[in-house]
DRENPANU-999881 format. One record per residue (C-alpha): residue number from 1; residue in one letter; y, z, x. Coordinates in Angstrom, 2 decimals, decimal comma, padded with zeros to 5 digits, always signed. Layout:
<vodos>
<vodo NUM "a" <Y Z X>> ...
</vodos>
This chain:
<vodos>
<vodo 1 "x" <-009,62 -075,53 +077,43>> <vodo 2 "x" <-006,82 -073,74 +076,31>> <vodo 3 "x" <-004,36 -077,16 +076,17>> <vodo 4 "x" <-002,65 -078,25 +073,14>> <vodo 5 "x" <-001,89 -082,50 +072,46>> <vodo 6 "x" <+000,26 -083,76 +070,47>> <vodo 7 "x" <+000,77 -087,26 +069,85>> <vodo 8 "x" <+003,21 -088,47 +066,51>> <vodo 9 "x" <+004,21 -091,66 +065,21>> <vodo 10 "x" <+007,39 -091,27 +062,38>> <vodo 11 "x" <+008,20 -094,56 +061,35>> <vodo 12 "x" <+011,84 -095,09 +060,79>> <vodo 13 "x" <+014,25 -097,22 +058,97>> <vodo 14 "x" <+013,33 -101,02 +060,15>> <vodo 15 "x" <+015,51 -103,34 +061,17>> <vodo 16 "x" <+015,56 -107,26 +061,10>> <vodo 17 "x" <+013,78 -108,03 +063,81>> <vodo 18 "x" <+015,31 -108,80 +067,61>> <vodo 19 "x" <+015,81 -106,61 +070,11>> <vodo 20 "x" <+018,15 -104,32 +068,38>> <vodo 21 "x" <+021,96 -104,12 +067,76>> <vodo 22 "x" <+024,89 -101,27 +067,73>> <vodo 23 "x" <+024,62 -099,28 +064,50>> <vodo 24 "x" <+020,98 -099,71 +063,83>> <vodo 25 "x" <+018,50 -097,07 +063,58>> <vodo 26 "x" <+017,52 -097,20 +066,73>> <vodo 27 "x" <+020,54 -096,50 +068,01>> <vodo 28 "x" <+021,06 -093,87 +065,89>> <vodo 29 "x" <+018,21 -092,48 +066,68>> <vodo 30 "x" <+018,63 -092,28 +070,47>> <vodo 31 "x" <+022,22 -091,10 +070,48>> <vodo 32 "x" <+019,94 -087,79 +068,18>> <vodo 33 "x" <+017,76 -087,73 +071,54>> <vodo 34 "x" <+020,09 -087,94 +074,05>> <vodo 35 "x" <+021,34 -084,90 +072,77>> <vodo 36 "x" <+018,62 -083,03 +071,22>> <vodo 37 "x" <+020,76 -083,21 +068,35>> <vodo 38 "x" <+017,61 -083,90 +066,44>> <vodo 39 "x" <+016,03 -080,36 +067,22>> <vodo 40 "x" <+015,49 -078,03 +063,96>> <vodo 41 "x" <+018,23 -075,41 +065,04>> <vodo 42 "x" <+016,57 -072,84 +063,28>> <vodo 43 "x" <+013,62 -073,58 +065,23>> <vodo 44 "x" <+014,73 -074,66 +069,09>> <vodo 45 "x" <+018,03 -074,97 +070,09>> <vodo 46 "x" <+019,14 -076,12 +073,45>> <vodo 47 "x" <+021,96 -074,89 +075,64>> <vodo 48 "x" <+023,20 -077,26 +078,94>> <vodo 49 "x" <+026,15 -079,45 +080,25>> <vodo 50 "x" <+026,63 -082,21 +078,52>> <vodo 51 "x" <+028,41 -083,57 +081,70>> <vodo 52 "x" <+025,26 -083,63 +083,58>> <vodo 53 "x" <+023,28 -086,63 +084,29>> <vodo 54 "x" <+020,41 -086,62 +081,50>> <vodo 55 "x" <+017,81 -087,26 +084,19>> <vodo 56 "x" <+017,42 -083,72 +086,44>> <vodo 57 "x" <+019,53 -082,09 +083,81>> <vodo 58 "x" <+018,36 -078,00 +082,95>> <vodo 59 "x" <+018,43 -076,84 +079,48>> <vodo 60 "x" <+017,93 -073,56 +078,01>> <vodo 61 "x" <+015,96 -073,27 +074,66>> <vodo 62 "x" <+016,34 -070,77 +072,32>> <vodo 63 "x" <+012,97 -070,37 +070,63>> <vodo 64 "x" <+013,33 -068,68 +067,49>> <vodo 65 "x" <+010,31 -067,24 +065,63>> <vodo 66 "x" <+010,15 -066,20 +062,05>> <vodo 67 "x" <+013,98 -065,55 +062,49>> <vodo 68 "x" <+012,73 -062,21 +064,28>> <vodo 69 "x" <+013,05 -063,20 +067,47>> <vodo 70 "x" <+014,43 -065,28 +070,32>> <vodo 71 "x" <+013,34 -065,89 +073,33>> <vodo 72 "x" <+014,99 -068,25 +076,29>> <vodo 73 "x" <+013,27 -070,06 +078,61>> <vodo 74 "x" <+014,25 -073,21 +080,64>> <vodo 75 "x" <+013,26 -076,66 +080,98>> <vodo 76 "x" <+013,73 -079,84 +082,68>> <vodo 77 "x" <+014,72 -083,34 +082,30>> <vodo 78 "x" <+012,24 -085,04 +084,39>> <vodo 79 "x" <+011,93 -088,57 +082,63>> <vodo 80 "x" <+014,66 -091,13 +081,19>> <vodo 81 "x" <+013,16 -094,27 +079,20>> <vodo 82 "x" <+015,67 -096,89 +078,32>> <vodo 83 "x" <+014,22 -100,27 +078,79>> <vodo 84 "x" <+011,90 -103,10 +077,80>> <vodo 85 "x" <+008,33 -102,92 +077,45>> <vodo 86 "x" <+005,01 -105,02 +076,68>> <vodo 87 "x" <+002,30 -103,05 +074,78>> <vodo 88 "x" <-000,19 -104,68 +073,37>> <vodo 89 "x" <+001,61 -108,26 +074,52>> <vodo 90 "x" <+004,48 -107,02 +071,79>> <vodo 91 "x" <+007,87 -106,49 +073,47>> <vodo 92 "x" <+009,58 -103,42 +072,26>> <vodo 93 "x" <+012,99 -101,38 +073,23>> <vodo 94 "x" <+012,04 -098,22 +074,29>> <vodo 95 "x" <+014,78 -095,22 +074,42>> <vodo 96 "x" <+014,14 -091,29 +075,26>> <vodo 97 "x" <+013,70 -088,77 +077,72>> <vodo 98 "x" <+010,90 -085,72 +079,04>> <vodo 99 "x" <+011,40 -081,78 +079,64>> <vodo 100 "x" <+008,93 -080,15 +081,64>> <vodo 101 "x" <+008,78 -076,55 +081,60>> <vodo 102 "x" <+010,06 -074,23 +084,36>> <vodo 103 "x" <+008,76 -070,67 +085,64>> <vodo 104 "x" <+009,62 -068,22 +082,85>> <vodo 105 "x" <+008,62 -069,95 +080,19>> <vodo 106 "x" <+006,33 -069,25 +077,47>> <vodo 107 "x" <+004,13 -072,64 +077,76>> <vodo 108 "x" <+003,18 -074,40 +080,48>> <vodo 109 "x" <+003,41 -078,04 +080,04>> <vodo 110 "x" <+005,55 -081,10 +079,26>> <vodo 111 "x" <+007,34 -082,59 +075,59>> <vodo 112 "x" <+008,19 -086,35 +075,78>> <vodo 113 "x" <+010,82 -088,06 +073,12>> <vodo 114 "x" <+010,76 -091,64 +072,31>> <vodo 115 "x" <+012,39 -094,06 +069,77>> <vodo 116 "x" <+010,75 -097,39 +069,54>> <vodo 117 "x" <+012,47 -100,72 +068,25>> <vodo 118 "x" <+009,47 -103,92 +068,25>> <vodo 119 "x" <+011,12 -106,68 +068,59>> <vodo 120 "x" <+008,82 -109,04 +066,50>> <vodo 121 "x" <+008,82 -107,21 +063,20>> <vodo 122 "x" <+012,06 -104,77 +063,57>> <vodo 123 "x" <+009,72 -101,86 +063,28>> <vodo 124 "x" <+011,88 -098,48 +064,52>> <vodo 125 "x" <+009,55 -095,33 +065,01>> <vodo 126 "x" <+010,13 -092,26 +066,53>> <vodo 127 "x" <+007,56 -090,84 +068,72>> <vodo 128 "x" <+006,49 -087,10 +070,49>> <vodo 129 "x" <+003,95 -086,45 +072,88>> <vodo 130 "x" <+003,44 -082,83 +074,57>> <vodo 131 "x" <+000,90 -081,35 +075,80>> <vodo 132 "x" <+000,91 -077,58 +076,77>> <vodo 133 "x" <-000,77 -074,37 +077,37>> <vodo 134 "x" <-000,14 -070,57 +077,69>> <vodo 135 "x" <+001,64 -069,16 +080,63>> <vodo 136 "x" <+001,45 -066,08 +082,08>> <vodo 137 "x" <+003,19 -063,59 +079,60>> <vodo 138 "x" <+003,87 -060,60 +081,41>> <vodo 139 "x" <+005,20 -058,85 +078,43>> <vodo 140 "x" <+002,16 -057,60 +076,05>> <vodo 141 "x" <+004,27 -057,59 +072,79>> <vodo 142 "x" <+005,50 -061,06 +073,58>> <vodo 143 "x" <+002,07 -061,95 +074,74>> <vodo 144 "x" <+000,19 -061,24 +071,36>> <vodo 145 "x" <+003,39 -062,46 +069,24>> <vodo 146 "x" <+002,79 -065,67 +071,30>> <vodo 147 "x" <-001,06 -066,25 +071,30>> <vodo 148 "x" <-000,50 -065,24 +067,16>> <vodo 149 "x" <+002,29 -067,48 +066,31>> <vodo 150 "x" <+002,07 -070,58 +068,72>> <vodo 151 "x" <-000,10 -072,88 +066,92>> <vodo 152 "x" <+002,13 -071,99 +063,50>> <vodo 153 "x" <+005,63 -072,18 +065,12>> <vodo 154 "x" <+004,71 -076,10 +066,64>> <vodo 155 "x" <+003,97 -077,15 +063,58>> <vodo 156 "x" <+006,85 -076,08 +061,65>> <vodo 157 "x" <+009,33 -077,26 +064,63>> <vodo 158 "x" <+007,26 -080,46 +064,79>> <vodo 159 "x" <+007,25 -081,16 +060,77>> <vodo 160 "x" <+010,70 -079,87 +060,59>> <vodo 161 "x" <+012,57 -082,32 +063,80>> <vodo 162 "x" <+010,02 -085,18 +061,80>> <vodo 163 "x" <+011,74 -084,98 +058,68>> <vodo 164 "x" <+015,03 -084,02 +060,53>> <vodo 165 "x" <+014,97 -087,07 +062,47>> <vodo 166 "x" <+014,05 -089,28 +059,81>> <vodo 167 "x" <+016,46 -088,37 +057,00>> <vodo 168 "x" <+020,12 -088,11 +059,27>> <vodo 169 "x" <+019,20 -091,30 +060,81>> <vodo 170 "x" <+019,25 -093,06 +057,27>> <vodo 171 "x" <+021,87 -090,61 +056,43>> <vodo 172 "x" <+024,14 -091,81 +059,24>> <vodo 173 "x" <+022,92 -095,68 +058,38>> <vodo 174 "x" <+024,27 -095,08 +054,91>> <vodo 175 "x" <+026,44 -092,98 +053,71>> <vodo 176 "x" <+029,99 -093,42 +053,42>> <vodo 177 "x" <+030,85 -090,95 +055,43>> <vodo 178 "x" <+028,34 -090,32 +057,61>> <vodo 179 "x" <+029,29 -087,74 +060,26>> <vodo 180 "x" <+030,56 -085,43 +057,06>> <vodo 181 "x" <+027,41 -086,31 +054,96>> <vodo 182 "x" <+024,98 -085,35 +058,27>> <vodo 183 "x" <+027,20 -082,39 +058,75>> <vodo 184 "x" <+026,44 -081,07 +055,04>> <vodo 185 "x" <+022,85 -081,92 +054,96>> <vodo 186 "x" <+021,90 -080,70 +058,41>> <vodo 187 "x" <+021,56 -076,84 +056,80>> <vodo 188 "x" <+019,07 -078,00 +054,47>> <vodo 189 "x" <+016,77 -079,91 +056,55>> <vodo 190 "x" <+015,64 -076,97 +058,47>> <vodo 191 "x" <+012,59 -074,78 +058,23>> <vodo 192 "x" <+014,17 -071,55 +058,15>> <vodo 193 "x" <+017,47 -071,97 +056,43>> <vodo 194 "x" <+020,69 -071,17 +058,75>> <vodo 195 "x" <+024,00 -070,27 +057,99>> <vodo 196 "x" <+026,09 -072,92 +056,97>> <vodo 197 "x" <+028,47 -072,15 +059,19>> <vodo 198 "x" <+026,24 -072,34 +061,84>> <vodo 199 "x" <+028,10 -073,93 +064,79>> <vodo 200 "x" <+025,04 -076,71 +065,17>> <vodo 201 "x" <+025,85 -078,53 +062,29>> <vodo 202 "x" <+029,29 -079,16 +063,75>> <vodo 203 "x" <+028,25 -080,47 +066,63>> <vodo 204 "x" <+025,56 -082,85 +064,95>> <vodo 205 "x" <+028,41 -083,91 +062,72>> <vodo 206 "x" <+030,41 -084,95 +065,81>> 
</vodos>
């Protein structure tokens, strides 16, 4: 009682099937979740070194709720997948990472990444597991803002990084220039629409 699970399946653009090349979607995809580049900013936004090791490394999220209020609590890297696997006797490429949370935060719990590239028909999908639950809140308005919105506020940053994912991936695949053409759509694929100016669309466009 009192857990949430989440398990989603996003298929993305396929490729001919093998075990995957440079400038596919599925590398596209994983270079968005090595660097959480994928996140809706308007949503979750993450603050670490990008010189650290991604296994071990400490972020800080920004939650942002109804674009009222933020909150920052931290997480950690505690999982890397970048390999080979049989599921199912299929063989498939397997690329992304797991946060768990750490004391302070909101939730209790763990959020796990994934982009998957099968080998046998060039399927690419993009995957999320998490499970959580309520932590100790020690702040009452927090506490009742939490409880009220949590079940909302996952859905919209789940939906949101869904579509997110799926359209600058095929953005980045096609356009003719792509880092410009993610730069100037990542504004509108948001829940809550940013500025943009907003210094996160720079750095996706990078």
């Amino acid at each position: 009682p009192g857990w949430l699970v989440d398990d989603r399946c996003r298929p993305l653009e396929p490729e001919p099937p093998s075990s995957g090349g440079p400038g596919g979607s599925w590398e596209i995809a994983g270079r968005l979740i090595r660097g959480y580049e994928f996140a809706d900013p308007s949503v979750v936004r993450a603050y670490y070194d990008p010189e650290a090791p991604l296994l071990g490394r400490e972020m800080v999220l920004e939650l942002r709720a109804l674009n009222l209020v933020r909150i920052h609590v931290g997480v950690r890297v505690i999982e890397v997948h970048d390999g080979v696997r049989t599921i199912g006797g299929r063989t498939v490429s397997v690329f992304g990472w797991a946060y768990r949370t750490l004391q302070g935060h909101v939730e209790q719990g763990q959020m796990e990444w994934m982009v998957f590239k099968w080998h046998d028909s060039g399927a690419v999908e993009f995957r999320v597991h998490a499970v959580s639950r309520r932590a100790p809140i020690p702040n009452p308005v927090i506490w009742i803002g939490f409880v009220a919105l949590r079940k909302h506020e996952r859905r919209v940053f789940l939906d949101s990084t869904e579509r997110r994912m799926c359209e600058l991936t095929a953005l980045a695949l096609h356009a003719e220039q792509p880092a410009e053409a993610v730069r100037r759509a990542s504004p509108e694929l948001t829940a809550r629409r940013p500025t943009a100016d907003d210094p996160a669309h720079e750095v996706l466009g990078r």
